[in-house]
C-alpha positions in Angstrom: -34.6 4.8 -64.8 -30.9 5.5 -65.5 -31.8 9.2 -63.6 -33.2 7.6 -60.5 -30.0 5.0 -60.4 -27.4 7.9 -60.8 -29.1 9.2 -57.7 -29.0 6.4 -55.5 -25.8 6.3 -56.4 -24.5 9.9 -55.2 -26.9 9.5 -51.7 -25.5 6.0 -50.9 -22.0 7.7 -51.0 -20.8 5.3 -54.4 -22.2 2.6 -56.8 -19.1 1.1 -55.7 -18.3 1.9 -52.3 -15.3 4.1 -53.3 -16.1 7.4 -51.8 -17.5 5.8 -48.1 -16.8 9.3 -46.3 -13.5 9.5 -44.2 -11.7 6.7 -42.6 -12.0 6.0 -39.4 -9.2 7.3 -37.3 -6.5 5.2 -36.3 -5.8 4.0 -32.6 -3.1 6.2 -32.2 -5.4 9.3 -32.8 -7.9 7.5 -30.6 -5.6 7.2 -27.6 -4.2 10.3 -27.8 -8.0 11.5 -27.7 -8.6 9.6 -24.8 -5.1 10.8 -23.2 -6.2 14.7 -23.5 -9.4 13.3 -22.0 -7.4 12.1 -18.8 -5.5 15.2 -18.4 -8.5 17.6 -18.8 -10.0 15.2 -15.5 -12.8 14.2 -17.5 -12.4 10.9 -16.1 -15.7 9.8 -17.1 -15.6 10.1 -20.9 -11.8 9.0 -20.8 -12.8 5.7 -19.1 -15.9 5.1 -22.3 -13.4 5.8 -24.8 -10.8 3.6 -23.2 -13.1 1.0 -22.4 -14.2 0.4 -26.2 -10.5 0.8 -27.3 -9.2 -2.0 -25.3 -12.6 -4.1 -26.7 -12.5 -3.0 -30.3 -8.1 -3.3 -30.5 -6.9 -6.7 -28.6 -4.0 -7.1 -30.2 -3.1 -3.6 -30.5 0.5 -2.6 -29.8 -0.9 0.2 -27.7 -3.1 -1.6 -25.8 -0.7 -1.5 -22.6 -0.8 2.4 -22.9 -4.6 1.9 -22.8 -4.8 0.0 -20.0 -2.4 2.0 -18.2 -5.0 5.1 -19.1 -8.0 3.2 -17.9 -6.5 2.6 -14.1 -5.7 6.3 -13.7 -8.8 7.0 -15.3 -10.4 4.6 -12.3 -8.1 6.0 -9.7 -9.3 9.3 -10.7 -12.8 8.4 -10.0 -11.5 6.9 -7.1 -13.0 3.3 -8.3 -10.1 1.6 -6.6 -10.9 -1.8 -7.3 -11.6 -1.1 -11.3 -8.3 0.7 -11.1 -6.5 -2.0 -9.9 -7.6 -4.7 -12.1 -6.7 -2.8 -14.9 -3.2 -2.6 -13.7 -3.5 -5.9 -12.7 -3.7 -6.8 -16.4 -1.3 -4.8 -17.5 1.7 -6.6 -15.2 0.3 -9.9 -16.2 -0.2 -9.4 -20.1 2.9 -6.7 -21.0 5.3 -7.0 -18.1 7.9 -5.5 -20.2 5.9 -2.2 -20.6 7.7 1.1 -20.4 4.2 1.8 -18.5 4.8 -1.0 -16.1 7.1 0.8 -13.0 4.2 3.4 -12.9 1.5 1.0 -12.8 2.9 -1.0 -9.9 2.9 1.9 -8.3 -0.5 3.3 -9.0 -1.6 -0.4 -8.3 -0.2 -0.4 -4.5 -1.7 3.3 -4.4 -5.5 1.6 -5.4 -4.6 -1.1 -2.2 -3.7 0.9 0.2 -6.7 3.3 -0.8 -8.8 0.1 0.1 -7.3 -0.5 3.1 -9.2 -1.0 6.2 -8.4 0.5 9.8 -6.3 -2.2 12.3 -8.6 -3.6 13.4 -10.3 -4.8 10.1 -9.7 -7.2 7.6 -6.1 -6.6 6.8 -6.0 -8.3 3.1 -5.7 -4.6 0.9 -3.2 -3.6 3.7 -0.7 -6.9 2.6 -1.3 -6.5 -0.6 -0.2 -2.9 -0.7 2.6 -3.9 1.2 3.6 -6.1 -0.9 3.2 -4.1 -4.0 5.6 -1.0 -2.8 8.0 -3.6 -1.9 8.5 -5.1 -5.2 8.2 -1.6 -6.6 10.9 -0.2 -4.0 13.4 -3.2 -5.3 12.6 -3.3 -8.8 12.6 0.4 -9.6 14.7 2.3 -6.9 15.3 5.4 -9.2 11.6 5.8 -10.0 10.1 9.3 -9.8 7.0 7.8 -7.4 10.0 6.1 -4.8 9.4 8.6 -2.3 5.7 8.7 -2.2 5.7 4.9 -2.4 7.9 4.7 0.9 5.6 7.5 2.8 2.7 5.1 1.9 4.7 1.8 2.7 5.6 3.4 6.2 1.8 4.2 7.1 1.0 0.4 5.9 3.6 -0.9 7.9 2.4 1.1 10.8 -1.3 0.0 10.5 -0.1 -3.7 10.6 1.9 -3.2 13.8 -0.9 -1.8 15.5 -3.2 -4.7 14.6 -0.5 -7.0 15.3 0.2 -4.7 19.1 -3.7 -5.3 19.3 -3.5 -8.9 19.1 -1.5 -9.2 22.3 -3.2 -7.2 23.8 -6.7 -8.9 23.7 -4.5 -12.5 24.5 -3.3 -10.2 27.6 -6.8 -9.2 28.5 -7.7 -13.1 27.9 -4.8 -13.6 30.4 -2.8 -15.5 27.9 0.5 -13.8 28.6 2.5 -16.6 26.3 0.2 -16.3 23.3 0.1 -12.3 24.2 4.1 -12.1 24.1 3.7 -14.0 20.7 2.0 -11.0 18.7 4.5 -8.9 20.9 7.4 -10.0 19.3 6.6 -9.9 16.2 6.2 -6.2 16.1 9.5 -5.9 17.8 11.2 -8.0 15.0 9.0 -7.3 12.0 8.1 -3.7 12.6 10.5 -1.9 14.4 10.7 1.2 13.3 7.1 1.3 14.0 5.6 3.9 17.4 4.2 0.0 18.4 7.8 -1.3 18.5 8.3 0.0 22.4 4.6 -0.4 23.2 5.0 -4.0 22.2 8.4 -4.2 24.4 6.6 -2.6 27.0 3.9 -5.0 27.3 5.8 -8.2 26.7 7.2 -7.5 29.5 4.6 -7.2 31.5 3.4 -10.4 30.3 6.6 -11.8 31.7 5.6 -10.7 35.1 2.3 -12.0 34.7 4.1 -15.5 33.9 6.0 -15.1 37.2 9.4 -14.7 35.2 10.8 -11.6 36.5 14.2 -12.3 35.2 13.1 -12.5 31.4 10.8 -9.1 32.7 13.9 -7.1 34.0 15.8 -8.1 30.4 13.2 -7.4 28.7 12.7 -4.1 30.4 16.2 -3.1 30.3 16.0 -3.6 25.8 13.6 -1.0 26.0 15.7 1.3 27.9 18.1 0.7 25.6 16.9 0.8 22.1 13.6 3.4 23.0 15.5 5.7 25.3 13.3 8.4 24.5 9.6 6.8 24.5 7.6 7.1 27.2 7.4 3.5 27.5 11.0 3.4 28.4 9.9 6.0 31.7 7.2 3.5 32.3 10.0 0.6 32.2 11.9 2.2 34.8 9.4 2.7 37.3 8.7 -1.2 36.8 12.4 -2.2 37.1 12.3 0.1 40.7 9.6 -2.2 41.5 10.9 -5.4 40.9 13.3 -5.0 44.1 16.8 -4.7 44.5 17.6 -6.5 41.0 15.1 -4.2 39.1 16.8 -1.2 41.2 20.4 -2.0 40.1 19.2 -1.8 36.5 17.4 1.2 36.6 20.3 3.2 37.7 22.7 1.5 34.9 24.0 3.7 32.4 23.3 1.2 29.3 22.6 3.6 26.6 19.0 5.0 28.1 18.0 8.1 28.9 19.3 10.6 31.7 16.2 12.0 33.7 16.5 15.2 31.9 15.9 12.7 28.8 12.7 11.1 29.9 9.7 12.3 28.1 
């Protein structure tokens, strides 16, 4: 009897559950697991690990590195929208984290990876936007500030356009009013945008097709102006030479446009 207890004993690892095998190892070990996992591109396994890290450690003081783990881990795979969430989480619940300036970033990288073409639903295009913004203002010395602006400046562009082909379907609805409406706000909101003298352009066409040749001619002549170069600004010529003697007058002026050996 005393035999067969002494050996239950030794195969259940301790009468007394001193001698239970190793401990387990401690979240720092865990994460830096997972983090080797990350770097290796094993994306897969680093996103189980850090899933059941995040579940099995809520109030862990590393939990913001974890999370910040799991949306690269997500990008990665190129799961935008898990990605982003996880970032999401992290700026809501540890906005203070040393991870936080990365993961705004990474966070406007999983929008604008979402984002649709112009003429689409524009929602992951704003929100992008906005996200580089704040990023660009909060953390202007940031390693990721120039990729964030060479993103932001495609973003931008994509909104133009769909803005550009708003007016352009109120032109084709001969609505020149509502038309010049989505016209000028690509002039004023995007103009450093290629739409900027395409919208200038147009609008002013939709003044002719209101009968206003004055505000035409003016409108016109800013594109001369401030697009020298574009080959709207050629086009704007040709339609200033055809508004008569007025359009003429302006044509020739020397207002800061092109020379002929300018024009595109």
């Amino acid at each position: 009897m005393c035999a067969a207890l002494v050996l239950i004993c030794l195969l259940g690892a301790g009468c007394g559950g001193h001698h239970a095998g190793p401990p387990p190892e401690s979240p720092a070990v865990r994460l830096e697991y997972a983090r080797s996992l990350l770097e290796r591109g094993s994306y897969y396994d680093a996103i189980t690990e850090l899933t059941a890290f995040t579940a099995e450690n809520p109030g862990s003081g590393l939990l913001d590195t974890a999370l910040f783990y799991l949306g690269e881990a997500y990008l990665g795979r190129r799961e935008y929208a898990m990605a982003a969430a996880e970032f999401e989480r992290l700026l809501r619940e540890f906005p203070g984290s040393g991870h936080a300036p990365a993961a705004r970033y990474s966070l406007g990288v999983a929008y604008d990876e979402q984002s649709l073409s112009a003429e689409l639903d524009p929602t992951m295009t704003e929100r992008a936007i906005e996200q580089f913004g704040i990023f660009l203002r909060l953390h202007p010395e940031n390693e990721h500030v120039p990729e964030a602006r060479e993103r932001l400046e495609g973003l931008r562009a994509k909104m133009a356009k769909k803005t550009y082909l708003n007016g352009r379907l109120y032109v084709k609805l001969k609505q020149p009013e509502a038309a010049r409406f989505y016209f000028d706000i690509v002039v004023a909101e995007y103009p450093e945008s290629p739409w900027a003298p395409k919208a200038l352009y147009e609008g002013a066409r939709a003044f002719e097709m209101e009968g206003n040749s004055t505000a035409a001619i003016g409108r016109y002549k800013e594109l001369i102006r401030i697009h020298p170069l574009s080959e709207e600004a050629g086009q704007a010529k040709e339609r200033l030479a055809a508004l008569g003697a007025a359009g003429r007058d302006i044509a020739g002026e020397d207002s800061g446009g092109a020379s002929d050996d300018e024009r595109p």
